[in-house]
N, CA, C and O atoms as CSV, one atom per row, in Angstrom:
chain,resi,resn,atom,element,x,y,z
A,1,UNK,N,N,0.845,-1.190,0.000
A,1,UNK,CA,C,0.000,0.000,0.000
A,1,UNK,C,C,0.885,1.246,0.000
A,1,UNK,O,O,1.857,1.159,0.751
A,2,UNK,N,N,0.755,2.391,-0.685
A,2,UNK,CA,C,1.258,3.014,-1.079
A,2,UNK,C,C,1.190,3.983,0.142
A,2,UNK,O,O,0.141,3.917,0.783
A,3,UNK,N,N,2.290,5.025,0.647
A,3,UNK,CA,C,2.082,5.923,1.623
A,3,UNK,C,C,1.390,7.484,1.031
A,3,UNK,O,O,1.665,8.131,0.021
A,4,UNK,N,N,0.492,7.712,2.030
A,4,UNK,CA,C,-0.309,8.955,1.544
A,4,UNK,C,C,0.252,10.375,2.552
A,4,UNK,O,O,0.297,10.218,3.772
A,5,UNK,N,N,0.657,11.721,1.937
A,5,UNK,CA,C,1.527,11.842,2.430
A,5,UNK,C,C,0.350,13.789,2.135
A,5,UNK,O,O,0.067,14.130,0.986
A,6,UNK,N,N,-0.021,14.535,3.181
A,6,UNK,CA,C,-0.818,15.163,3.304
A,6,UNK,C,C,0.014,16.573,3.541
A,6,UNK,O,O,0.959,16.396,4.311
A,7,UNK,N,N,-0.078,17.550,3.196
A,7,UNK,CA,C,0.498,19.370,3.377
A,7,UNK,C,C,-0.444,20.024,3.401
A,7,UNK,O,O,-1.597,19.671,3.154
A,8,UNK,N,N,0.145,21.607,3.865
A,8,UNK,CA,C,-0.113,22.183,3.544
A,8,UNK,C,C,0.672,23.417,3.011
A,8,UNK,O,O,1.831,23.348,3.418
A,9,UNK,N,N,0.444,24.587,2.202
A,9,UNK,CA,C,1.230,25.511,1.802
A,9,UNK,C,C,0.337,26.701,1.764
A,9,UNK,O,O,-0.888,26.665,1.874
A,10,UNK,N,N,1.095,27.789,1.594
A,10,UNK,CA,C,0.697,29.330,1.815
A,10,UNK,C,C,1.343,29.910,1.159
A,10,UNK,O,O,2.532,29.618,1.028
A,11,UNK,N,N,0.776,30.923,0.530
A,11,UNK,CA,C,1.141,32.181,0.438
A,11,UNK,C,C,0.834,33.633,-0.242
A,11,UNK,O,O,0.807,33.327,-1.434
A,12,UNK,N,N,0.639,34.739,-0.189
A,12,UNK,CA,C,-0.472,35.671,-0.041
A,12,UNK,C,C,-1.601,35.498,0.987
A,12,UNK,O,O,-1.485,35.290,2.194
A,13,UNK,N,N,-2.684,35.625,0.274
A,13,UNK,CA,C,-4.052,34.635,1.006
A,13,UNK,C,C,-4.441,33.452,0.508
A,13,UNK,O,O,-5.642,33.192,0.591
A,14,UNK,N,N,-3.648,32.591,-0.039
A,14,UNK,CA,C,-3.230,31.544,-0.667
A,14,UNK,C,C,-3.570,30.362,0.521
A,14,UNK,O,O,-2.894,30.358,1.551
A,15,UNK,N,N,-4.491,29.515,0.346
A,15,UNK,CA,C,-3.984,28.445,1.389
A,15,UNK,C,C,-4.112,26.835,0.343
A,15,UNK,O,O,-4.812,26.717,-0.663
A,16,UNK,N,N,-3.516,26.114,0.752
A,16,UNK,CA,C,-3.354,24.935,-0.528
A,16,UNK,C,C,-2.926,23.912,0.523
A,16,UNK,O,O,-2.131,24.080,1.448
A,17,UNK,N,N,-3.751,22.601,0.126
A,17,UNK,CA,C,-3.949,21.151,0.809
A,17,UNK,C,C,-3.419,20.252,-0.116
A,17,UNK,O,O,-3.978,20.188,-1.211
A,18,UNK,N,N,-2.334,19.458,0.133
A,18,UNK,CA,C,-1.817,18.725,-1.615
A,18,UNK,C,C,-1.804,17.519,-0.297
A,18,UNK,O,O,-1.590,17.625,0.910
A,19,UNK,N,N,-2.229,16.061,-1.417
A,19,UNK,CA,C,-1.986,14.893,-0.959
A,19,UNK,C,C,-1.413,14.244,-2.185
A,19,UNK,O,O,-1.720,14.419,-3.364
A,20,UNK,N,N,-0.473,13.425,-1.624
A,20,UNK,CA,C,0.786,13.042,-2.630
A,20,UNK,C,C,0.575,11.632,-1.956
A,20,UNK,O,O,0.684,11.251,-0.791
A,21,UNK,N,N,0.251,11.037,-3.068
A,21,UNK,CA,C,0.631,9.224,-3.100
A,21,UNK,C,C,1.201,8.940,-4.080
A,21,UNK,O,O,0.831,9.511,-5.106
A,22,UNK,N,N,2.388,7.893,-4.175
A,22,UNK,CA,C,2.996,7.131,-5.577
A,22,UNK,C,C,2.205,7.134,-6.838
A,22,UNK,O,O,1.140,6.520,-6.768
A,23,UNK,N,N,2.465,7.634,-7.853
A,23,UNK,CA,C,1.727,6.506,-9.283
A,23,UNK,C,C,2.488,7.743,-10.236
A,23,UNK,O,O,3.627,8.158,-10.023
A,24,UNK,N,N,1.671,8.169,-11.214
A,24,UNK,CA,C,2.005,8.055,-12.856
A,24,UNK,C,C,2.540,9.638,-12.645
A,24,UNK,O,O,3.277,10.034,-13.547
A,25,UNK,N,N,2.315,10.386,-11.788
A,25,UNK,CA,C,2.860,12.025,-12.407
A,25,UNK,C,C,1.381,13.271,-12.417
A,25,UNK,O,O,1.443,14.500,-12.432
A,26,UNK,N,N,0.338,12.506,-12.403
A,26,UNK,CA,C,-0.882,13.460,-12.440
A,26,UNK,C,C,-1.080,14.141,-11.189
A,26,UNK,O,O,-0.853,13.736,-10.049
A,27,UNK,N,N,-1.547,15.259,-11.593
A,27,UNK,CA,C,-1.488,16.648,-10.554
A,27,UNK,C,C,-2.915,17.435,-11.342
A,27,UNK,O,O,-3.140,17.815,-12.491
A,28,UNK,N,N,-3.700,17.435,-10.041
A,28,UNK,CA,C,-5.125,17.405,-10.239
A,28,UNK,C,C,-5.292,18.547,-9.004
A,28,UNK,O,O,-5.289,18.248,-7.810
A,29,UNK,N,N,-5.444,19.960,-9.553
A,29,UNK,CA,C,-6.051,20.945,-8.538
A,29,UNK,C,C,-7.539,21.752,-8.519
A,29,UNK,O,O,-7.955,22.624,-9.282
A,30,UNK,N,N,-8.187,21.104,-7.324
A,30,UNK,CA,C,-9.682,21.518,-7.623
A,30,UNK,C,C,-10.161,20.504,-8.039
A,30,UNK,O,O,-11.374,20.642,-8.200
A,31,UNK,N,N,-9.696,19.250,-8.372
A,31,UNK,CA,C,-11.061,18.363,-8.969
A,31,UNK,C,C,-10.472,18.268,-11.071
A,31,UNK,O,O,-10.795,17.400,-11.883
A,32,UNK,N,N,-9.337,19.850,-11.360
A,32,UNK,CA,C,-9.202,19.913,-13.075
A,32,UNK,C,C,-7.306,19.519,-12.794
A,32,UNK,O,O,-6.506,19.450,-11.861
A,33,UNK,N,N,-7.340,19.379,-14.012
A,33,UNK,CA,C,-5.809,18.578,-14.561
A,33,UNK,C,C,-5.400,19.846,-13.982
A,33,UNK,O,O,-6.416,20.429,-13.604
A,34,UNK,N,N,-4.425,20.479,-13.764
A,34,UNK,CA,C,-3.103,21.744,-13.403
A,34,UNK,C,C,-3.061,22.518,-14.564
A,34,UNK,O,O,-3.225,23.730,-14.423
A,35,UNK,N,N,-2.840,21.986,-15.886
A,35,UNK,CA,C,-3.037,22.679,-17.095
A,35,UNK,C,C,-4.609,23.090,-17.256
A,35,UNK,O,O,-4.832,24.300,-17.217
A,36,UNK,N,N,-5.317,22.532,-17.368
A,36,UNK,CA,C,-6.804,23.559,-17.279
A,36,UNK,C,C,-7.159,24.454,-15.776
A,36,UNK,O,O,-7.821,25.491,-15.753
A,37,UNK,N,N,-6.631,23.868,-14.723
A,37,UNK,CA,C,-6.910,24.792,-13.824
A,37,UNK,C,C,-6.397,26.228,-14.290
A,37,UNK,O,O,-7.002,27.298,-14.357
A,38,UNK,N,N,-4.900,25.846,-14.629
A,38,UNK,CA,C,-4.472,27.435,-14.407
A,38,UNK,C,C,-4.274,27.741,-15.813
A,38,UNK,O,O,-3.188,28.124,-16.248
A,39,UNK,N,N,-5.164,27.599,-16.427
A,39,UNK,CA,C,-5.836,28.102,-18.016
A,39,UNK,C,C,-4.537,28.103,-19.096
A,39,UNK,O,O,-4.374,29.037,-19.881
A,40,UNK,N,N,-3.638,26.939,-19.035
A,40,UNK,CA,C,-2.777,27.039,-19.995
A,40,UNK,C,C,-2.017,27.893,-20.074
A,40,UNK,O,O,-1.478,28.070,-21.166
A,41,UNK,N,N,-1.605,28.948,-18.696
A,41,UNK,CA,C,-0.552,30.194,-18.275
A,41,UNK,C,C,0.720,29.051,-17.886
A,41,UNK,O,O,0.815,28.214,-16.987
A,42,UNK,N,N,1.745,29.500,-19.158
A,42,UNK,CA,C,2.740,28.564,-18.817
A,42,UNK,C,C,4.079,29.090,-17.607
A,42,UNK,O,O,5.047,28.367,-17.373
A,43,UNK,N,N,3.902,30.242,-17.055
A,43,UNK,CA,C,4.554,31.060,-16.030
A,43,UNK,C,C,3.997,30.060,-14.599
A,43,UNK,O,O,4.704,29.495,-13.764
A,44,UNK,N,N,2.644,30.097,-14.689
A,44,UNK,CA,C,1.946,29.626,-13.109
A,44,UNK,C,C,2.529,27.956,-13.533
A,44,UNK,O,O,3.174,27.615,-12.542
A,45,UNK,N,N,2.573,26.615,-14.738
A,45,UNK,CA,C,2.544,26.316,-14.225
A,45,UNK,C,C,4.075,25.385,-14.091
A,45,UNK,O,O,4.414,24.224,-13.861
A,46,UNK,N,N,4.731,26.744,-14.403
A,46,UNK,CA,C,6.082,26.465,-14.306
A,46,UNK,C,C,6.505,26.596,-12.766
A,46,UNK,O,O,7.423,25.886,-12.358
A,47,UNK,N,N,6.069,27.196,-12.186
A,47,UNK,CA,C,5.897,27.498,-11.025
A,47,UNK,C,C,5.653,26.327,-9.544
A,47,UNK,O,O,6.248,26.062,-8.500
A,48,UNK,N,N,4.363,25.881,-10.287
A,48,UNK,CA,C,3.844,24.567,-9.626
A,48,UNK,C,C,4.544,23.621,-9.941
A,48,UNK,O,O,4.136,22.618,-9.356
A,49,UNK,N,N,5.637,23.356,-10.748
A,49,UNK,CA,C,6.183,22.229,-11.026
A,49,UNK,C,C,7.699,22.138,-11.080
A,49,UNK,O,O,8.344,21.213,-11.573
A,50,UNK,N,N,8.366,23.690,-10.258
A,50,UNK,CA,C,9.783,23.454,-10.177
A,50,UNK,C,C,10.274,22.699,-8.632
A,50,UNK,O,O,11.482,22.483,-8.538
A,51,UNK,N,N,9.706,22.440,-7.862
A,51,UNK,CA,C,9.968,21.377,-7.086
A,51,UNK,C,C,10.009,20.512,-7.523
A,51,UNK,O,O,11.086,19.941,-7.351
A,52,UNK,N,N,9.085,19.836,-8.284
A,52,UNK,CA,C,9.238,18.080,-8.699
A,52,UNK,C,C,10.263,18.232,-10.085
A,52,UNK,O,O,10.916,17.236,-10.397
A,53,UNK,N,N,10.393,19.468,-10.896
A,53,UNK,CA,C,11.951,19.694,-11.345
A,53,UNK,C,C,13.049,19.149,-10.726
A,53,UNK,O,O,13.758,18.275,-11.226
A,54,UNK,N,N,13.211,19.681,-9.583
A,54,UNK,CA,C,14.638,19.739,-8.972
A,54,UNK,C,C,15.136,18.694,-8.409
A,54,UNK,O,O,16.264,18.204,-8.339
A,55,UNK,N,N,13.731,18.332,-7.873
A,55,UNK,CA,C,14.416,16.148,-7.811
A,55,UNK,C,C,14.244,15.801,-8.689
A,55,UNK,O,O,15.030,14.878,-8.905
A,56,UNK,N,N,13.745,15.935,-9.313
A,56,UNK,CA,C,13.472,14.680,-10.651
A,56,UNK,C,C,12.519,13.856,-10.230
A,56,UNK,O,O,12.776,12.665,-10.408
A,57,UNK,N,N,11.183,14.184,-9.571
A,57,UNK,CA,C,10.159,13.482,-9.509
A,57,UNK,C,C,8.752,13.811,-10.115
A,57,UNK,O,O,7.633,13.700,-9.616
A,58,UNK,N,N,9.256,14.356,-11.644
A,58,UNK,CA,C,7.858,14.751,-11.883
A,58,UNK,C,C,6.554,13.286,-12.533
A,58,UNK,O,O,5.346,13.303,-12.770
A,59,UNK,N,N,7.468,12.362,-12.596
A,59,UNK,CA,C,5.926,11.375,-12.827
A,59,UNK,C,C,6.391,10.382,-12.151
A,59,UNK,O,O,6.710,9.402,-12.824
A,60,UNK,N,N,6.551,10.314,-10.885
A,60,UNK,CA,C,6.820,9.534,-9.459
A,60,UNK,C,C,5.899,9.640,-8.833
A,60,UNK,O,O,5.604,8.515,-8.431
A,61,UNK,N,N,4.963,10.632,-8.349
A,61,UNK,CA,C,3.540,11.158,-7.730
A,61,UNK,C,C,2.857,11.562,-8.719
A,61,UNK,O,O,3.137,12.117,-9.782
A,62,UNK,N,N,1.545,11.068,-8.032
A,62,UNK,CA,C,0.155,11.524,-8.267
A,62,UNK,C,C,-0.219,12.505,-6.961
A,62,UNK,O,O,-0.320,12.216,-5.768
A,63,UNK,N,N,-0.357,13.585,-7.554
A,63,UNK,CA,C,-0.880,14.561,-6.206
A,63,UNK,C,C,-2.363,15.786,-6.838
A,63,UNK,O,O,-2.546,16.511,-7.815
A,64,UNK,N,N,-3.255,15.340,-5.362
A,64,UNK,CA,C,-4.182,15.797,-5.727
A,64,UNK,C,C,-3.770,17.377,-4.739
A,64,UNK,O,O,-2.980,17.588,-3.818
A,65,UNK,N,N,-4.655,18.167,-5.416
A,65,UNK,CA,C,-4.845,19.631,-4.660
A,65,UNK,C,C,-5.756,20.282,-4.011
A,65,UNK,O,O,-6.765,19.859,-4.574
A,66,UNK,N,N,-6.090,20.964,-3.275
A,66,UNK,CA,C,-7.229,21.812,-2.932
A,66,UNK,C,C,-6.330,23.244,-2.715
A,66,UNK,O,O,-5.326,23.515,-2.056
A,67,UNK,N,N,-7.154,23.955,-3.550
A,67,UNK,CA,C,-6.465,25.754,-3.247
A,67,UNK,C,C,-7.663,26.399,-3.153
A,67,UNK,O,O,-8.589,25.809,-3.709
A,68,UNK,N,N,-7.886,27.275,-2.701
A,68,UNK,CA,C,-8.879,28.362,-2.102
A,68,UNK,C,C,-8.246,29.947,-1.749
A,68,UNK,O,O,-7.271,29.896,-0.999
A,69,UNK,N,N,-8.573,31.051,-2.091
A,69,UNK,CA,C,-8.410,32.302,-1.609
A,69,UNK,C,C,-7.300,32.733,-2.536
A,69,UNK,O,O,-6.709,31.942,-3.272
A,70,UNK,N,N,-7.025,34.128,-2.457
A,70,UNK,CA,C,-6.158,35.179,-3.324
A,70,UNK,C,C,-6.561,34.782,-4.707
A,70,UNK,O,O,-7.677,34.313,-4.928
A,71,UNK,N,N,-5.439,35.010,-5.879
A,71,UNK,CA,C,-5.546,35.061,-6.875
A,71,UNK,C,C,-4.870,33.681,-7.408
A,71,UNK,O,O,-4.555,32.761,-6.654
A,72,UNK,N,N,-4.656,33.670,-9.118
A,72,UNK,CA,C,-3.902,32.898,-9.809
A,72,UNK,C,C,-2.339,32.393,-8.949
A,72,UNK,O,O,-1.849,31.322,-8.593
A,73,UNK,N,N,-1.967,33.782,-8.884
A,73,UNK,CA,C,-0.480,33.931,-8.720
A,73,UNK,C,C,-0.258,33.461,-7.239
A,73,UNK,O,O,0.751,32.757,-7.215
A,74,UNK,N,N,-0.691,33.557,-6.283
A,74,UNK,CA,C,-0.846,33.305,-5.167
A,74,UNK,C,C,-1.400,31.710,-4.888
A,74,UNK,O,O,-0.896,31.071,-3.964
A,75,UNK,N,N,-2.239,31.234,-5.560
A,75,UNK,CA,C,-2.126,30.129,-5.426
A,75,UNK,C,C,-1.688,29.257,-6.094
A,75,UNK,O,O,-2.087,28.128,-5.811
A,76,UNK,N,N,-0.816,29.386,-7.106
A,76,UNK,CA,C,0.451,28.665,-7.970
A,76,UNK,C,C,1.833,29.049,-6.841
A,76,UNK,O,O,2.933,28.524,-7.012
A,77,UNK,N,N,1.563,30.018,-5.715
A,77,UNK,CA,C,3.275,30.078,-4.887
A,77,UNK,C,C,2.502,29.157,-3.986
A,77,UNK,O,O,3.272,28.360,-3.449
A,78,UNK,N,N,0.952,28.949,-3.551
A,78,UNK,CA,C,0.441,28.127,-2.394
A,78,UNK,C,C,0.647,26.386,-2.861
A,78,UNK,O,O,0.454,25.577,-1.954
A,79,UNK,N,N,0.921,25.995,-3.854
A,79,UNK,CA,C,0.549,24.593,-4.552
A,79,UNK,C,C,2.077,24.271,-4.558
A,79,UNK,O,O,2.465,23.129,-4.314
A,80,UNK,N,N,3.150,25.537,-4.908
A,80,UNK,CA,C,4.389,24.676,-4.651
A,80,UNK,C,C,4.846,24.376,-3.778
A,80,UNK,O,O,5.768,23.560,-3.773
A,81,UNK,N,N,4.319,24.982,-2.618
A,81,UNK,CA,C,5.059,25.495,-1.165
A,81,UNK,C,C,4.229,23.972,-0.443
A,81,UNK,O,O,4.650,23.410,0.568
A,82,UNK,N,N,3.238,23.607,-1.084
A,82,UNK,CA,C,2.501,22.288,-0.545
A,82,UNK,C,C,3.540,21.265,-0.902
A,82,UNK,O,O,4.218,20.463,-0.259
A,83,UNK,N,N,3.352,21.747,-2.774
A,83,UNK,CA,C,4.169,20.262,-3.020
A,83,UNK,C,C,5.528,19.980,-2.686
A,83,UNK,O,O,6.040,18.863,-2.618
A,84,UNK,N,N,6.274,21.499,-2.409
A,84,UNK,CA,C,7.376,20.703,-1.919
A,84,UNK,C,C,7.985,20.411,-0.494
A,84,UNK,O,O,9.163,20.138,-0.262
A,85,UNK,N,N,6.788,20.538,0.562
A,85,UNK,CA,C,6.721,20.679,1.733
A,85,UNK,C,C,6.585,18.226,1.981
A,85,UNK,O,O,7.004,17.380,2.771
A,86,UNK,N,N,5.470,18.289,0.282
A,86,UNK,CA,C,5.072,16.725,0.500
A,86,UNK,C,C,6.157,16.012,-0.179
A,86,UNK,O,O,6.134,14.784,-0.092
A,87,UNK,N,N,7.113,16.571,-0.846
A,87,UNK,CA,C,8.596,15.838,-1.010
A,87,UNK,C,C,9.477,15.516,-0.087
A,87,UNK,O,O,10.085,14.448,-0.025
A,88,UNK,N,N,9.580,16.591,0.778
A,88,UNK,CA,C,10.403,16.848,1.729
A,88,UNK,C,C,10.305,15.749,2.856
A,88,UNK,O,O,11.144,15.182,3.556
A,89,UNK,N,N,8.547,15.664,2.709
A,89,UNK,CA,C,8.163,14.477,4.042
A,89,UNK,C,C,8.053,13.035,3.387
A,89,UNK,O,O,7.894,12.104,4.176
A,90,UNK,N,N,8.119,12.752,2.060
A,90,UNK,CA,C,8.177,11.694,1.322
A,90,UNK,C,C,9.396,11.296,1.333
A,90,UNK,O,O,9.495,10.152,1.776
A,91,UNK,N,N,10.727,11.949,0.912
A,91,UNK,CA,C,12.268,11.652,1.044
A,91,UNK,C,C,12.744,12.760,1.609
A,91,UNK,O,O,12.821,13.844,1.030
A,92,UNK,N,N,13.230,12.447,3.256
A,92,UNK,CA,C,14.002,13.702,3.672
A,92,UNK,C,C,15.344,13.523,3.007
A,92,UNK,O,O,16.245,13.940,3.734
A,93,UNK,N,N,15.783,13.013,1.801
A,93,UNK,CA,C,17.378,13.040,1.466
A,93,UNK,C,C,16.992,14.966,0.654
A,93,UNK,O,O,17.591,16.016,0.885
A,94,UNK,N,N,15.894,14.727,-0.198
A,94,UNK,CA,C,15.156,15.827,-0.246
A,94,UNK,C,C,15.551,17.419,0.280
A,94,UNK,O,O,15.620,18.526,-0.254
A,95,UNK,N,N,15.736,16.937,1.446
A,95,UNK,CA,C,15.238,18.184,2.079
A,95,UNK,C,C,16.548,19.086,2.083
A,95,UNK,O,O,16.299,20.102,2.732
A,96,UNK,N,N,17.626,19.090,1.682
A,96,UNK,CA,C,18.475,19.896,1.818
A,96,UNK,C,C,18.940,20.916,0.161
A,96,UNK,O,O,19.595,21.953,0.057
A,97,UNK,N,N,18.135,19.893,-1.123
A,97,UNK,CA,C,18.333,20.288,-2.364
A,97,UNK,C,C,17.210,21.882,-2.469
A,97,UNK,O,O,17.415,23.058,-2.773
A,98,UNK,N,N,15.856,20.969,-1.972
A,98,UNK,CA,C,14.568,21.957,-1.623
A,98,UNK,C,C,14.894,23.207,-1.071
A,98,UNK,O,O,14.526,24.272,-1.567
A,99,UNK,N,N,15.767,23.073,0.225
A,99,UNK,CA,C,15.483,24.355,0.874
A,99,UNK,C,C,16.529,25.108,0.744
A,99,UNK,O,O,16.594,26.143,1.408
A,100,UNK,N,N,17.767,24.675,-0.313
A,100,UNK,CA,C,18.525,25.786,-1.043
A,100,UNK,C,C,17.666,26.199,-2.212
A,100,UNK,O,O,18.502,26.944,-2.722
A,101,UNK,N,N,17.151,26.238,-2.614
A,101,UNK,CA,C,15.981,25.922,-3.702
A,101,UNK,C,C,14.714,27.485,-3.230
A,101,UNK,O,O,13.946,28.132,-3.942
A,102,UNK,N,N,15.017,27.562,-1.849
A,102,UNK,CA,C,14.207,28.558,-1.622
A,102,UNK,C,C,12.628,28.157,-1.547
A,102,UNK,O,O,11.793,29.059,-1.485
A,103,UNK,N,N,12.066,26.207,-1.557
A,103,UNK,CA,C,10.946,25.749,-2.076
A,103,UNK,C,C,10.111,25.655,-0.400
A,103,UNK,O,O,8.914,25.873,-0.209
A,104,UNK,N,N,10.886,25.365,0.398
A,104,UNK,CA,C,10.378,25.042,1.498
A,104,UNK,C,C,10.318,26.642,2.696
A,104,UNK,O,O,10.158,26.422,3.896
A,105,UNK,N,N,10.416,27.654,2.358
A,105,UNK,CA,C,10.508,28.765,2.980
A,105,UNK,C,C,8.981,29.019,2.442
A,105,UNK,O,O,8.634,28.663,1.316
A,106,UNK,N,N,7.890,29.834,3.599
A,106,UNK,CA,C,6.924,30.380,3.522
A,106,UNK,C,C,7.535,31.766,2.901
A,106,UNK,O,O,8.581,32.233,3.352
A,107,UNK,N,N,6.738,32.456,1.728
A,107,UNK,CA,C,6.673,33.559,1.290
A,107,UNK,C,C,6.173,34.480,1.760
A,107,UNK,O,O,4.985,34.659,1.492
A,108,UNK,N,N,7.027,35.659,2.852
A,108,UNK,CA,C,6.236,36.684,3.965
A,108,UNK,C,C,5.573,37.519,3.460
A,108,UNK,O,O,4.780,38.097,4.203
A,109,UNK,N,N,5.626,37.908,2.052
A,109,UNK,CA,C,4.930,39.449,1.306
A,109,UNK,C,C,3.730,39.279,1.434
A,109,UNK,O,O,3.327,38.503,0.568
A,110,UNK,N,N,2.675,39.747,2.327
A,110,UNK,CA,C,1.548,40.019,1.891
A,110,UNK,C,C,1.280,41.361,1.574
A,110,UNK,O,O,2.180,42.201,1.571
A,111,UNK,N,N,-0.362,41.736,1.198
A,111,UNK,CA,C,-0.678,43.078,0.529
A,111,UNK,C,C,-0.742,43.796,1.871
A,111,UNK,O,O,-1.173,43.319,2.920
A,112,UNK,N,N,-0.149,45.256,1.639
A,112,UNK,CA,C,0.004,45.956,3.352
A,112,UNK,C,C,-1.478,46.685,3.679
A,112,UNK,O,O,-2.370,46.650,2.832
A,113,UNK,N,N,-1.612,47.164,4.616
A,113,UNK,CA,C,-3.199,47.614,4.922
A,113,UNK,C,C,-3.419,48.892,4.701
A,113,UNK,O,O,-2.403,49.584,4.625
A,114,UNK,N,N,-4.828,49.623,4.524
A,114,UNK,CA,C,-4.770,50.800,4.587
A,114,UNK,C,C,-4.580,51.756,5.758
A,114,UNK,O,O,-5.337,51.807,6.728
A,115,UNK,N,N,-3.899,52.231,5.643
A,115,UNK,CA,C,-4.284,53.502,6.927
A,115,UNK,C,C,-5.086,54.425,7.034
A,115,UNK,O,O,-5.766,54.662,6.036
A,116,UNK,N,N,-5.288,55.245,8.231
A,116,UNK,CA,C,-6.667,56.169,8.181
A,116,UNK,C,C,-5.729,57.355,7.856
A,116,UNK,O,O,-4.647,57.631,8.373
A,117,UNK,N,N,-6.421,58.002,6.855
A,117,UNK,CA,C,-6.002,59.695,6.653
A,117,UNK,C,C,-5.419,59.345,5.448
A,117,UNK,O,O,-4.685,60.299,5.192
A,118,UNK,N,N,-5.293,58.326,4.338
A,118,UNK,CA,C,-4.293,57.972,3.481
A,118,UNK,C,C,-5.477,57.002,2.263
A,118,UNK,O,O,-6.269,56.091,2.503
A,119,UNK,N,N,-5.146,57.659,1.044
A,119,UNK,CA,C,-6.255,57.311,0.707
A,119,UNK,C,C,-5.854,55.646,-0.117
A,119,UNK,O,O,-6.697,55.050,-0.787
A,120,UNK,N,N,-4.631,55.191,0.082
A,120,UNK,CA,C,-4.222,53.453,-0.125
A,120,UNK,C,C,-2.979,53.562,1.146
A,120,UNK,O,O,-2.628,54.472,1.897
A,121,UNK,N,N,-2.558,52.192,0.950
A,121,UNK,CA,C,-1.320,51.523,1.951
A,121,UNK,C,C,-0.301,52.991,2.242
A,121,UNK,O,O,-0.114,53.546,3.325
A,122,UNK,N,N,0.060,53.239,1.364
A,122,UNK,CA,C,1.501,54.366,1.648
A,122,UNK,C,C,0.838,55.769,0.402
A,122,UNK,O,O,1.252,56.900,0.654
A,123,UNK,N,N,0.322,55.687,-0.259
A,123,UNK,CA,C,-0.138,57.018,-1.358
A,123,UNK,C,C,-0.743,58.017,-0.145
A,123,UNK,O,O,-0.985,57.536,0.962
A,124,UNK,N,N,-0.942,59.271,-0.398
A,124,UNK,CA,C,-1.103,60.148,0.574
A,124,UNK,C,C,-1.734,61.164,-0.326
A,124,UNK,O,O,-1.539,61.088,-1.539
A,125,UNK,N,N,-2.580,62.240,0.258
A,125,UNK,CA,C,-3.176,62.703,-0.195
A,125,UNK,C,C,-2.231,64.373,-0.699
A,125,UNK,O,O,-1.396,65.007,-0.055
A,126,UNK,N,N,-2.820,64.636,-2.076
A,126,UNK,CA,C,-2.444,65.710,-2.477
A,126,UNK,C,C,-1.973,67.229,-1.253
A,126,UNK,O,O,-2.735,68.163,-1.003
A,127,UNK,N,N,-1.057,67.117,-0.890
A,127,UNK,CA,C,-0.156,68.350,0.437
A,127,UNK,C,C,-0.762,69.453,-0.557
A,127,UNK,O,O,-0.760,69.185,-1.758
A,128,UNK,N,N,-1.463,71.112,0.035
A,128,UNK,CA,C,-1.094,72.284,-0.207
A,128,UNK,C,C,-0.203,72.936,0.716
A,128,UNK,O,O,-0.138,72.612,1.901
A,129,UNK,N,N,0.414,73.757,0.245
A,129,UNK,CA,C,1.114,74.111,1.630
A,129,UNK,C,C,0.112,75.581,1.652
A,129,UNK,O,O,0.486,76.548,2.316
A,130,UNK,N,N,-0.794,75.606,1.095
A,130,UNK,CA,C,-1.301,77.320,0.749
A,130,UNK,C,C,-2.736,76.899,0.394
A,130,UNK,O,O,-3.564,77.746,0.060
């Protein structure tokens, strides 16, 4: 029986659930193939797939996805940060290629807040001095 091997990843408002068991290489987010999820944008799903690049495990797993919240871009950094969080716990020999790799570090940038008196994050309102 094959080991089932469960994450999670973040980032923006990004949150992403990947379960990784052995078989053919298919990567299924939402229920759609990875290529129709993220509409044939070959940036996002270069993105989602430079972890299983860097070992050389791209048709070693079958991993399913769940992503929810932010945008495109945000949840293509939430799906890698899963998948290579479920490499890492699949082969820790793994884990030292990954996290020079920059794959296993949470991404801190989120969008900053507004302030009162300011009409976005840091823009400020037109100064007269007169």
């Amino acid at each position: 029986m094959a080991e089932t091997i469960q994450t999670v990843g973040r980032r923006k408002n990004s949150i992403s659930r990947a379960v990784m068991i052995e078989g053919q290489g298919a990567i299924t987010v939402n229920g759609k193939m990875m290529e129709e999820y993220f509409q044939k944008d070959e940036t996002l799903i270069a993105i989602v797939m430079e972890p299983l690049k860097t070992v050389k495990a791209t048709t070693r797993y079958d991993i399913s996805i769940k992503v929810y919240g932010g945008g495109s871009s945000g949840q293509a950094g939430a799906v890698r940060h899963s998948i290579a969080r479920a490499l890492d716990k699949a082969d820790p020999s793994n884990h030292g290629v990954l996290k020079k790799g920059g794959f296993l570090t949470r991404d801190p940038r989120i969008v900053e807040r507004k302030k009162p008196g300011q009409p976005k994050a840091r823009k400020k309102f037109q100064f007269s001095k007169r």
